[in-house]
SEVO-47909 format. One record per atom (N, C-alpha, C): residue in one letter; x, y, z. Coordinates in pm, whole numbers, padded with zeros to 5 digits, always signed. Example, Ala and Ser with C-alpha at 12.3 -4.5 7.8 and 13.67 -1.06 7.14 Angstrom:
BEGIN
A+01319-00569+00780A+01230-00450+00780A+01320-00330+00780S+01285-00225+00708S+01367-00106+00714S+01290+00003+00787
This chain:
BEGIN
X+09958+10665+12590X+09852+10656+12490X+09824+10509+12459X+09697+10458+12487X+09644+10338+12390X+09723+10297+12309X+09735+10163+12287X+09770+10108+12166X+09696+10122+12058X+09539+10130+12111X+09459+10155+11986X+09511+10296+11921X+09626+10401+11935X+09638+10512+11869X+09647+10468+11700X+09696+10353+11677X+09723+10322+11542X+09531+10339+11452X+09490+10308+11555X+09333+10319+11437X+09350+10472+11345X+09442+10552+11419X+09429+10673+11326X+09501+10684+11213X+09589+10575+11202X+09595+10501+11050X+09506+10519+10957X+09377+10424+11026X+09267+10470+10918X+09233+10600+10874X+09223+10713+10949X+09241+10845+10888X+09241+10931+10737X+09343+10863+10686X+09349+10865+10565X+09270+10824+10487X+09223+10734+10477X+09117+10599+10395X+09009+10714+10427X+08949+10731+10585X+08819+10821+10595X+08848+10950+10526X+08935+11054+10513X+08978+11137+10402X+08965+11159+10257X+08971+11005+10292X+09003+10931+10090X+08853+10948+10100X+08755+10857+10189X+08616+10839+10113X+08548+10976+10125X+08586+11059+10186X+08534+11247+10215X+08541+11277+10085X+08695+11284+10017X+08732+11292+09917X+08631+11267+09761X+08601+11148+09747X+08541+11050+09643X+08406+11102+09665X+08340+11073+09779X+08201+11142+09775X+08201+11254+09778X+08253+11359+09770X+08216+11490+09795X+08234+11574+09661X+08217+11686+09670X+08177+11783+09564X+08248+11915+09571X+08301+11972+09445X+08457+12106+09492X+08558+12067+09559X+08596+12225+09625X+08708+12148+09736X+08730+12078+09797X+08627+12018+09816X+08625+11887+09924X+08707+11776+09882X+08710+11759+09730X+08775+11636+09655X+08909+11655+09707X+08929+11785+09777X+09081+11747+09801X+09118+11714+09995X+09051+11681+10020X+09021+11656+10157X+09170+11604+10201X+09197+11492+10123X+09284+11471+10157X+09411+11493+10145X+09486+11557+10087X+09625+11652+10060X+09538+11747+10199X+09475+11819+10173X+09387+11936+10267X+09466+11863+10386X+09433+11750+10419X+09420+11700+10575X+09608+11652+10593X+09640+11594+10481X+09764+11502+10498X+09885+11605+10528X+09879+11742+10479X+09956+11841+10430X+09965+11991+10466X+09804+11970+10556X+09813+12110+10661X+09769+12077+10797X+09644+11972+10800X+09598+11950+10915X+09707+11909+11012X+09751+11767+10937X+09832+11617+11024X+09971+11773+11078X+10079+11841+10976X+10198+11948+11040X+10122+12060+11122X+09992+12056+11160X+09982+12184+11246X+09984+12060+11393X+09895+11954+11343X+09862+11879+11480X+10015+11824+11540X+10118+11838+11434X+10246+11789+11470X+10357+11910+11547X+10286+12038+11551X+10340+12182+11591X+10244+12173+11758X+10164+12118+11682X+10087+12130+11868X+10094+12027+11989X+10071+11878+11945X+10129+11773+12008X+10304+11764+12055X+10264+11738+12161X+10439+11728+12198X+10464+11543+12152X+10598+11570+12109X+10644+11439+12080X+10699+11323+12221X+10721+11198+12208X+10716+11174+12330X+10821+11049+12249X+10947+10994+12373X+11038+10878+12333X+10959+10759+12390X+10996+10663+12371X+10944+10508+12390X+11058+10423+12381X+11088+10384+12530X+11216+10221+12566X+11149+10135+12623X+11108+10015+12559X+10994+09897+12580X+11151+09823+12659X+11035+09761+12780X+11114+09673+12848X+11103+09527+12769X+11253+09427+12752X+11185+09312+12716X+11027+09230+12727X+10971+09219+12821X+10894+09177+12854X+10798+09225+12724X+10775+09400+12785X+10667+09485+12671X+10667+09462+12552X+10740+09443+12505X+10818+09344+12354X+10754+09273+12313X+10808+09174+12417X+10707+09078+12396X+10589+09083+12404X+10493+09137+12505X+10371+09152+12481X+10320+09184+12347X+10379+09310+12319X+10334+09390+12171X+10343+09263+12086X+10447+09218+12045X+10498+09136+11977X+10396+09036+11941X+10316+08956+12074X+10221+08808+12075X+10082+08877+12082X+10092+09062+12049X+09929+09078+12053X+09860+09125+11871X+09794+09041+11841X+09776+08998+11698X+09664+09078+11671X+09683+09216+11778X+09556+09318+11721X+09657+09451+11605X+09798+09413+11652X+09884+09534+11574X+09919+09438+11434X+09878+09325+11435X+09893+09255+11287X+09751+09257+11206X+09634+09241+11250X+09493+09293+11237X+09524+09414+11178X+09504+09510+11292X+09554+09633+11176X+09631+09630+11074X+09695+09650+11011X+09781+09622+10939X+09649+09546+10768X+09639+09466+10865X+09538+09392+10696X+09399+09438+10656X+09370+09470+10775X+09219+09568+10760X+09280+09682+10625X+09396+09694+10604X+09439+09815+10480X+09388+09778+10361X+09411+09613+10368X+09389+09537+10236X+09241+09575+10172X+09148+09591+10274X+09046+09582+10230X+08981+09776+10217X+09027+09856+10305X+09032+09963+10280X+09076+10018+10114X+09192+10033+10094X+09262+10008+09984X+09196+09979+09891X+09137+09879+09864X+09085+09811+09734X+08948+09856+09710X+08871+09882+09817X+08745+09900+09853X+08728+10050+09778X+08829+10147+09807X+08873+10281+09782X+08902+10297+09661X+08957+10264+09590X+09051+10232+09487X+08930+10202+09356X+08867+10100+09407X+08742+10048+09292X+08630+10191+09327X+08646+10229+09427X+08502+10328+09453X+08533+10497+09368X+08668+10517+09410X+08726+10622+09279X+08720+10619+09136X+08764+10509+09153X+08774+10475+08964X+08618+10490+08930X+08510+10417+09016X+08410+10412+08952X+08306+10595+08962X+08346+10684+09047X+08288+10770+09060X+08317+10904+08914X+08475+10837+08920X+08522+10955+08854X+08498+10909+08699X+08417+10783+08645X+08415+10701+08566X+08262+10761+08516X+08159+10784+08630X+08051+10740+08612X+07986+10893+08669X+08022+10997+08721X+08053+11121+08771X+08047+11249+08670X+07956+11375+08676X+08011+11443+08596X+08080+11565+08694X+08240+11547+08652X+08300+11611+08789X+08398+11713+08697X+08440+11848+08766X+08559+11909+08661X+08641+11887+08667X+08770+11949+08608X+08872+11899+08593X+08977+11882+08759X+08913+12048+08755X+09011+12039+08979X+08952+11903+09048X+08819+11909+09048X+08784+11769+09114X+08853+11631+09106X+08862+11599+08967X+08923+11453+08938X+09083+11511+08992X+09142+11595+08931X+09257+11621+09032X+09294+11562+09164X+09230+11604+09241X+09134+11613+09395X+09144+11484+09415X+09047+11404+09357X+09018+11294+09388X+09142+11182+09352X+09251+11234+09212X+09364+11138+09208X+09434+11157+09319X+09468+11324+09351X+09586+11312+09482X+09522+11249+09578X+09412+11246+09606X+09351+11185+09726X+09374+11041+09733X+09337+10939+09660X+09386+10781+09583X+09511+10800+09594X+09604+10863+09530X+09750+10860+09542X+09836+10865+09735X+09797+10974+09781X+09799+10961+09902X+09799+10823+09955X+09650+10790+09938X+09619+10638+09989X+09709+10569+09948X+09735+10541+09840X+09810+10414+09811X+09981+10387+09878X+09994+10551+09879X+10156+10565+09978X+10121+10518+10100X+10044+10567+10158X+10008+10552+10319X+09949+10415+10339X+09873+10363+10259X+09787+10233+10352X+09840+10160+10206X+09872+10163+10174X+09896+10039+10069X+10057+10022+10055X+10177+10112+09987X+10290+10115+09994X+10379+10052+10121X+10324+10129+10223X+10378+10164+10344X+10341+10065+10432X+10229+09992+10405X+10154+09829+10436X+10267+09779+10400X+10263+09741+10294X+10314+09649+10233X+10484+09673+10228X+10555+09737+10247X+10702+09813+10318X+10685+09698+10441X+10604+09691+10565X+10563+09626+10664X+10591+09504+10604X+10483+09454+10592X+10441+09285+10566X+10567+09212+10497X+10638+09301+10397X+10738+09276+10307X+10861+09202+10387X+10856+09270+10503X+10968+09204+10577X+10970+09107+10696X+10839+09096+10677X+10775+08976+10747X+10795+08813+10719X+10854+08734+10824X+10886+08620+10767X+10774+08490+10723X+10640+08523+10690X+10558+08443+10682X+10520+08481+10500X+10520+08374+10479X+10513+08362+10286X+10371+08393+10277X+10259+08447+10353X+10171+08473+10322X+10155+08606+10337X+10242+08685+10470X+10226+08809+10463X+10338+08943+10350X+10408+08835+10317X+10469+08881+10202X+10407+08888+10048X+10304+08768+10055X+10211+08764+09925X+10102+08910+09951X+10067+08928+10045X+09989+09026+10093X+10040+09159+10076X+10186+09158+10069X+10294+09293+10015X+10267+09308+09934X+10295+09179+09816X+10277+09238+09682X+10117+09304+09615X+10044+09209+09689X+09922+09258+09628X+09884+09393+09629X+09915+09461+09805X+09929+09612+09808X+10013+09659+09700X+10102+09638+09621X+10204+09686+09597X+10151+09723+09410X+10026+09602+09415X+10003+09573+09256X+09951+09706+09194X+09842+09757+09273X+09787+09900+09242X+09880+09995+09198X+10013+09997+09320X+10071+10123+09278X+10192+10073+09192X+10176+09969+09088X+10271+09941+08996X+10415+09967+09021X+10435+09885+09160X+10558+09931+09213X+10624+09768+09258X+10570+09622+09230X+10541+09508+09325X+10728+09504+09266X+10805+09555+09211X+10946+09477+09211X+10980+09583+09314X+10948+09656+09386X+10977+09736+09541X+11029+09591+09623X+10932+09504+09597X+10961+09390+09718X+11106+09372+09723X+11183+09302+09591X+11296+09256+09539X+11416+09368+09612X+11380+09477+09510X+11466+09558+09533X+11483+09620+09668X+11361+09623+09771X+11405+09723+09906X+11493+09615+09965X+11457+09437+09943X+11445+09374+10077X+11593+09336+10017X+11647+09362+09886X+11759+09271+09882X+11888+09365+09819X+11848+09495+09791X+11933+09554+09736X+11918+09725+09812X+11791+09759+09864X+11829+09879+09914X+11894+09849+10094X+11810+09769+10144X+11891+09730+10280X+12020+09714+10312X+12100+09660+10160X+12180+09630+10182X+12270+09742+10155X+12238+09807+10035X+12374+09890+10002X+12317+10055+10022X+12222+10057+10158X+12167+10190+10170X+12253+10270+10208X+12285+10392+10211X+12355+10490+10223X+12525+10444+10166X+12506+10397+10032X+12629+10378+09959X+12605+10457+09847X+12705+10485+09739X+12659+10469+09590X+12610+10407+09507X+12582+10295+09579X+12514+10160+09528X+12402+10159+09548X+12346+10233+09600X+12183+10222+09641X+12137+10362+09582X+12023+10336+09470X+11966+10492+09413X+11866+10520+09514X+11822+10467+09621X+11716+10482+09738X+11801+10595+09793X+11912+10614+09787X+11962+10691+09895X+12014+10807+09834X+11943+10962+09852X+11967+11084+09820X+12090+11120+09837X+12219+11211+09741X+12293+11269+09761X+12274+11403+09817X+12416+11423+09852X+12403+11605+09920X+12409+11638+09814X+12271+11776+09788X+12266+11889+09699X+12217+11841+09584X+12159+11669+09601X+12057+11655+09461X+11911+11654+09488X+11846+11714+09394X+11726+11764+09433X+11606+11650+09413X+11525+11724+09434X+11410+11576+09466X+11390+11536+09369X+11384+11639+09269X+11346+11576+09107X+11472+11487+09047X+11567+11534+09079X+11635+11414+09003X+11658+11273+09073X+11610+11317+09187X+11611+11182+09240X+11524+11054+09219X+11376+11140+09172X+11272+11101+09160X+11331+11004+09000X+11410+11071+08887X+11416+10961+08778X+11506+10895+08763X+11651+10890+08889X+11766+10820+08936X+11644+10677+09016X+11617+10714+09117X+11571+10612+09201X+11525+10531+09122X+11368+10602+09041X+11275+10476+08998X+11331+10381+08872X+11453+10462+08801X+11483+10388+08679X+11581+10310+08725X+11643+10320+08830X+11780+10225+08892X+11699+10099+08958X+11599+10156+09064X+11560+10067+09142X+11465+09940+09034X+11441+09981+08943X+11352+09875+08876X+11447+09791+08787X+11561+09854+08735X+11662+09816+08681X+11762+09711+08807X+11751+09727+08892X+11802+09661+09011X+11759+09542+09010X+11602+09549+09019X+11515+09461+09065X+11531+09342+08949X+11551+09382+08856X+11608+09280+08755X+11710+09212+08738X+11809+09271+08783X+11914+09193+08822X+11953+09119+08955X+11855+09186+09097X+11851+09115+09185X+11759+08924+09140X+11681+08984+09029X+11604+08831+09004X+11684+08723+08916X+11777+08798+08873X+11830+08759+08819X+11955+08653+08879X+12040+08703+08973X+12099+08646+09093X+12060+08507+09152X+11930+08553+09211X+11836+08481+09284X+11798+08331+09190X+11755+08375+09077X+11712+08255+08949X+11853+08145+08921X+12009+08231+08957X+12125+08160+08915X+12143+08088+09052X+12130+08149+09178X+12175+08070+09280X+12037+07923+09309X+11913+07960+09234X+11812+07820+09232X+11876+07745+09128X+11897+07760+09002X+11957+07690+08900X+11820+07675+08798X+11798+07823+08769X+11641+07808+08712X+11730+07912+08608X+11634+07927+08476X+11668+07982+08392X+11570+08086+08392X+11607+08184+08271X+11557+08326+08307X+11424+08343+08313X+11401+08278+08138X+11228+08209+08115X+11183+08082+08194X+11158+08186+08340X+11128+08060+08421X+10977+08099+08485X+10920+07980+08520X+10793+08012+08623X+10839+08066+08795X+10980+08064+08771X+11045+08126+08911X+11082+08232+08902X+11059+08313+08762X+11087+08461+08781X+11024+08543+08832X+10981+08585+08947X+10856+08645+08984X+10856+08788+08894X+10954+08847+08881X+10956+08971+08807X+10848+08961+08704X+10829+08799+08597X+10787+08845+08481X+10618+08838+08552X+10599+08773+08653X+10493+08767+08711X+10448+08918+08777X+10544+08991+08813X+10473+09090+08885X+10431+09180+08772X+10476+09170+08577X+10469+09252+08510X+10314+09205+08490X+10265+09100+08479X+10193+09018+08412X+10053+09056+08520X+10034+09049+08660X+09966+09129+08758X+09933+09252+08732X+10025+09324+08743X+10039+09444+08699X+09929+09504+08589X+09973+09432+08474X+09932+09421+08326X+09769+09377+08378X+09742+09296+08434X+09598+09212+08480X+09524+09278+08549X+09576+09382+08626X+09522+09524+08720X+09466+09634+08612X+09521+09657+08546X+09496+09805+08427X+09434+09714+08359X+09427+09599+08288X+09363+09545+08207X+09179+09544+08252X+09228+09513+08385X+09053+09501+08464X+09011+09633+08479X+09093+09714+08527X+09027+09853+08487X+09007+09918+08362X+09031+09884+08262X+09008+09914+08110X+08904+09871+08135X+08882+09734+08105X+08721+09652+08100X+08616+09664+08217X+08644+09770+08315X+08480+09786+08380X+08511+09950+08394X+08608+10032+08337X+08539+10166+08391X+08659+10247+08233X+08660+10159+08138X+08667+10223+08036X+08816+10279+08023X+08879+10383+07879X+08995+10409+07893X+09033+10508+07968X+08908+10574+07978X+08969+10671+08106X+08989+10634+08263X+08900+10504+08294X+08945+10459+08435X+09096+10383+08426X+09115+10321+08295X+09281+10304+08309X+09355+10412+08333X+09362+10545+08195X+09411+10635+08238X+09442+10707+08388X+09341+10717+08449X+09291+10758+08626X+09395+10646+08725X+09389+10486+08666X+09451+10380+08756X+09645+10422+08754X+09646+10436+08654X+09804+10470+08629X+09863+10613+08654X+09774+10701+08641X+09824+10809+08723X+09788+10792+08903X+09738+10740+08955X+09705+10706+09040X+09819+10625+09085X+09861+10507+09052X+10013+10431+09058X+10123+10511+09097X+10156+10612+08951X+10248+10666+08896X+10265+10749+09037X+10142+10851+09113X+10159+10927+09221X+10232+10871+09386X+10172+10750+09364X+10172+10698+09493X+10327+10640+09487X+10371+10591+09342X+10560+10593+09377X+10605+10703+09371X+10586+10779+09339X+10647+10936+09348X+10611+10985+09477X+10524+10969+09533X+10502+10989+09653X+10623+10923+09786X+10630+10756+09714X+10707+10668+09830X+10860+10733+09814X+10868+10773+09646X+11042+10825+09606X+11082+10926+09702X+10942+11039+09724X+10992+11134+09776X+11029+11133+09986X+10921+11026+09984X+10983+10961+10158X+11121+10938+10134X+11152+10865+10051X+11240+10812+10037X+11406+10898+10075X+11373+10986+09962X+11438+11121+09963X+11486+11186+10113X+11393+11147+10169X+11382+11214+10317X+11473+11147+10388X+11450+11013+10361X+11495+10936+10476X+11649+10904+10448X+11747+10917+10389X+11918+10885+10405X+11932+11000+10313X+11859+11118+10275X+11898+11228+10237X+12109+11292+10285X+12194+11244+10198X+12308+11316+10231X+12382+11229+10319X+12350+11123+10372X+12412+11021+10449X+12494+10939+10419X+12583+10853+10469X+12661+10764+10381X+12757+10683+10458X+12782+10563+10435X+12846+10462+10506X+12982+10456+10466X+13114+10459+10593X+13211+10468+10529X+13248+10338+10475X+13356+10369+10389X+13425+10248+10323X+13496+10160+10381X+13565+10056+10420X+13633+09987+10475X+13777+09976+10440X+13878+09947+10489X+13984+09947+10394X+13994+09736+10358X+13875+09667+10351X+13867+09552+10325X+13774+09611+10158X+13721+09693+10163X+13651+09771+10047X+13520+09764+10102X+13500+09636+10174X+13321+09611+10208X+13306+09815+10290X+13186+09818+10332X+13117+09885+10363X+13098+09889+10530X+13109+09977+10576X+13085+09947+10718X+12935+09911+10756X+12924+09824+10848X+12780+09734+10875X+12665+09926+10898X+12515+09918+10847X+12425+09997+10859X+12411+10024+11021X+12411+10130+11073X+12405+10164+11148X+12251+10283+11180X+12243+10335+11305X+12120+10411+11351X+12141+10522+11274X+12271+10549+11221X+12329+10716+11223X+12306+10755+11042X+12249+10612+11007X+12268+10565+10857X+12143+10652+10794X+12011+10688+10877X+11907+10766+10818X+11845+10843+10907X+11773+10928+10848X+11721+11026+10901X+11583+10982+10981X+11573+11027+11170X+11448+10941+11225X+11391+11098+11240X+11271+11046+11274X+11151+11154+11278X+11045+11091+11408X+11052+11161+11479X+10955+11137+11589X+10823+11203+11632X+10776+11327+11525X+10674+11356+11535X+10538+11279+11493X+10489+11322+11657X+10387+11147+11695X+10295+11173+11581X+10212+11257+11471X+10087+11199+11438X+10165+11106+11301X+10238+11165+11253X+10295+11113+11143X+10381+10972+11205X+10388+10949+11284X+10470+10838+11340X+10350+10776+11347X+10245+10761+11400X+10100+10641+11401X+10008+10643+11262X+10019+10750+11152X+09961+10747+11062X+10036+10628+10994X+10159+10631+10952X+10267+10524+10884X+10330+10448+10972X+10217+10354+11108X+10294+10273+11160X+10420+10293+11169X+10524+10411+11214X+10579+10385+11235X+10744+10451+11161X+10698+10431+11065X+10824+10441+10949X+10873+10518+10925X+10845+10655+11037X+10926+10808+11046X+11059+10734+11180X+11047+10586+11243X+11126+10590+11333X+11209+10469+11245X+11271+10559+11139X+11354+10468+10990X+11437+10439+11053X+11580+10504+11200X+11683+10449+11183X+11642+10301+11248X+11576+10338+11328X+11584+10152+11400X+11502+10052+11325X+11440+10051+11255X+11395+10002+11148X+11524+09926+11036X+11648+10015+10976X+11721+09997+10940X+11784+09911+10991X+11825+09946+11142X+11927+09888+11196X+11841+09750+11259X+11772+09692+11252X+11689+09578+11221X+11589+09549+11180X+11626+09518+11046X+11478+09528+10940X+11370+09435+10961X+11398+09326+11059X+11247+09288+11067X+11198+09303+11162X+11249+09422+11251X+11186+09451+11380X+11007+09482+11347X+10886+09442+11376X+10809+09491+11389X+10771+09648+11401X+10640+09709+11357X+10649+09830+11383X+10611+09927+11531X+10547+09788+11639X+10518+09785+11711X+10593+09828+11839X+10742+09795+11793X+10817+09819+11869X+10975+09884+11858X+10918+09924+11758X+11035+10020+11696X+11047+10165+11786X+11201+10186+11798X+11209+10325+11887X+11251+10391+11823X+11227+10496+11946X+11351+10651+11867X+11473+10648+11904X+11571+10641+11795X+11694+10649+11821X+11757+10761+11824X+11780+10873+11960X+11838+10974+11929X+12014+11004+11912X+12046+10888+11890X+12150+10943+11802X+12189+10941+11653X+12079+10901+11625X+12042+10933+11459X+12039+11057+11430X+12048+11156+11310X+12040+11256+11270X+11869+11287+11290X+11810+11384+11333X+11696+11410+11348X+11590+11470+11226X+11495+11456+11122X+11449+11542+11084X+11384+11675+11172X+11373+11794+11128X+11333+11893+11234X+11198+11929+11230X+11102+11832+11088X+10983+11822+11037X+10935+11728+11037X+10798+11677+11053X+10694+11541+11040X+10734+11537+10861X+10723+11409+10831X+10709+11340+10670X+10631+11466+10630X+10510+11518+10642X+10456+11576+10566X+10477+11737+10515X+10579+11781+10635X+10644+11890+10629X+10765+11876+10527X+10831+11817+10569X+10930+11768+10477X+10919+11722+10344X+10780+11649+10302X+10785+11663+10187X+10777+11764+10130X+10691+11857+10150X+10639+12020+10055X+10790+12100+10047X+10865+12063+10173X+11003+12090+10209X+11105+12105+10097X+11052+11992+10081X+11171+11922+09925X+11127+11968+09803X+11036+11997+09792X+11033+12053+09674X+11058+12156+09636X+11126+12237+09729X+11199+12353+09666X+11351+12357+09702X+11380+12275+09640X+11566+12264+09668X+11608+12386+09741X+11651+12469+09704X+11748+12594+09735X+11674+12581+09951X+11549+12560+09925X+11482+12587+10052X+11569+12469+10120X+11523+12362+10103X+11546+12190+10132X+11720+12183+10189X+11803+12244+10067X+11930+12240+10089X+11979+12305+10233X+11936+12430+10251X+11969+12526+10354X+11931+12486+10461X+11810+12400+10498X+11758+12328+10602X+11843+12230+10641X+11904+12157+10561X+11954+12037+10566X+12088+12016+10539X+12114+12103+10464X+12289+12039+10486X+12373+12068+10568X+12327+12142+10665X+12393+12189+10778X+12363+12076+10859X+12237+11984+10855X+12241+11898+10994X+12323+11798+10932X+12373+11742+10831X+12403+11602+10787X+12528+11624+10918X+12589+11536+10972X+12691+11494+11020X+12813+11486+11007X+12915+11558+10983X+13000+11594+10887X+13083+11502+10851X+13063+11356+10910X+13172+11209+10886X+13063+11192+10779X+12947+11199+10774X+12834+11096+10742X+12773+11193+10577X+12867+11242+10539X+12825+11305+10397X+12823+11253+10241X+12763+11218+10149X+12804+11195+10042X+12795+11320+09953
């Protein structure tokens, strides 16, 4: 397949604008598409492995059309984002509709904005990391940066990391473990960071108080051009799209766990550390990020050239199966705790 398969990235975004312009059911085009279409096309497509020869690597690597993509989101995203707020602002729509149209925005912001910016985040250029956060500003999530790149990488599939699901805890509690730890993290990772510069807390080097202050400058601009209900609309809109990333999240080191050392450290992250997923549409919709173990096991590998590692634990569902999956524990459990690995349990 083409390299161009990634344009079906965009997918979503064209969903999103089906979504926003349209009228009834249609507003839900996208859950419609993300949540029945993408798992039937993932039941019918056969999945396929990928071992890039050095060379191919490199090619992928020096061709600056898979980094192109990638930023074309920026402008999707925002473009989307202002065109919702203003419809559902300026619109006389019912209540299922605006529904419709938040999950639809919410979607987006997991897929082309979150999941962007997951990318760019671990990118070693200080501009494509500024480009993280900005994706990141919408879905009121920008201390994600802090916390994935410096505290979930590191202590993923420990007790130390709330990114990483226990056996037999359900999505919901994971959902108010993760987000209240991980933001609570993120504060003390800045905190670290501010002592090893020799900057104090009230500093212009705290980015934390900066990402609150963005943040704050995002809802503020949407108050002042589409009123209190387009704030209202912007923050549930946020609020979905991390609940959305919590529940990937969920998916991905669901029940896994790194043994201990008898030095106490942790044994180094390994392929076996999360759950990979190789069903292809969901693998080119999210660049990628269903092929989590090798990703893990070198986090700034590009997404370009990330494989399937089959000796990782397998999901037996695309992301989008698996999410609806999870939400019914008793279901979720029975699926799944039989595959965890029986060294590899928490």
């Amino acid at each position: 397949m083409s390299d161009f398969k990634y344009l079906f990235a965009y997918s979503i975004p064209l969903m999103t604008l089906v979504s926003i312009s349209s009228d009834g059911i249609m507003t839900f085009a996208t859950p419609i598409y993300a949540f029945i279409f993408i798992p039937l096309l993932e039941v019918i497509l056969k999945d396929y492995d990928t071992e890039y020869s050095d060379a191919q690597k490199n090619k992928r690597l020096n061709n600056i059309v898979f980094d192109v993509l990638l930023y074309l989101n920026i402008f999707f995203v925002f473009a989307l984002l202002v065109y919702g707020l203003f419809i559902m602002e300026t619109k006389s729509l019912m209540t299922y509709e605006i529904i419709g149209i938040l999950l639809s925005l919410g979607i987006l912001m997991t897929t082309n904005a979150i999941n962007v910016a997951h990318e760019l985040g671990h990118r070693s250029a200080q501009w494509e990391r500024t480009l993280s956060k900005l994706l990141l500003m919408p879905c009121l999530y920008m201390h994600f940066y802090l916390e994935h790149n410096f505290g979930h990488h590191k202590n993923v599939a420990t007790p130390e990391d709330p990114a990483t699901a226990k056996k037999n805890q359900s999505v919901y509690h994971f959902w108010v473990i993760s987000v209240l730890k991980q933001y609570q993290n993120a504060w003390q990772i800045q905190r670290n960071i501010l002592k090893k510069g020799n900057h104090s807390f009230i500093s212009v080097a705290n980015d934390m108080f900066w990402y609150s202050f963005f943040q704050l400058g995002y809802l503020g601009f949407c108050y002042m051009f589409f009123g209190m209900s387009g704030l209202l609309f912007a923050m549930v809109v946020g609020v979905m799209s991390f609940i959305f990333l919590e529940t990937i999240n969920y998916l991905e080191h669901y029940g896994l766990v790194r043994k201990k050392l008898p030095s106490g450290r942790y044994e180094r992250v390994q392929t076996h550390h999360s759950w990979n997923s190789n069903h292809i549409i969901g693998r080119i919709v999210l660049y990628e990020l269903t092929r989590h173990s090798d990703h893990h096991f070198k986090a700034n590998k590009k997404y370009q050239i990330l494989e399937n590692k089959k000796q990782s634990p397998q999901l037996p569902f695309g992301y989008p199966t698996s999410i609806l999956l999870s939400l019914f524990p008793p279901l979720w459990f029975w699926l799944m705790n039989s595959r965890i690995p029986k060294d590899k349990t928490q």
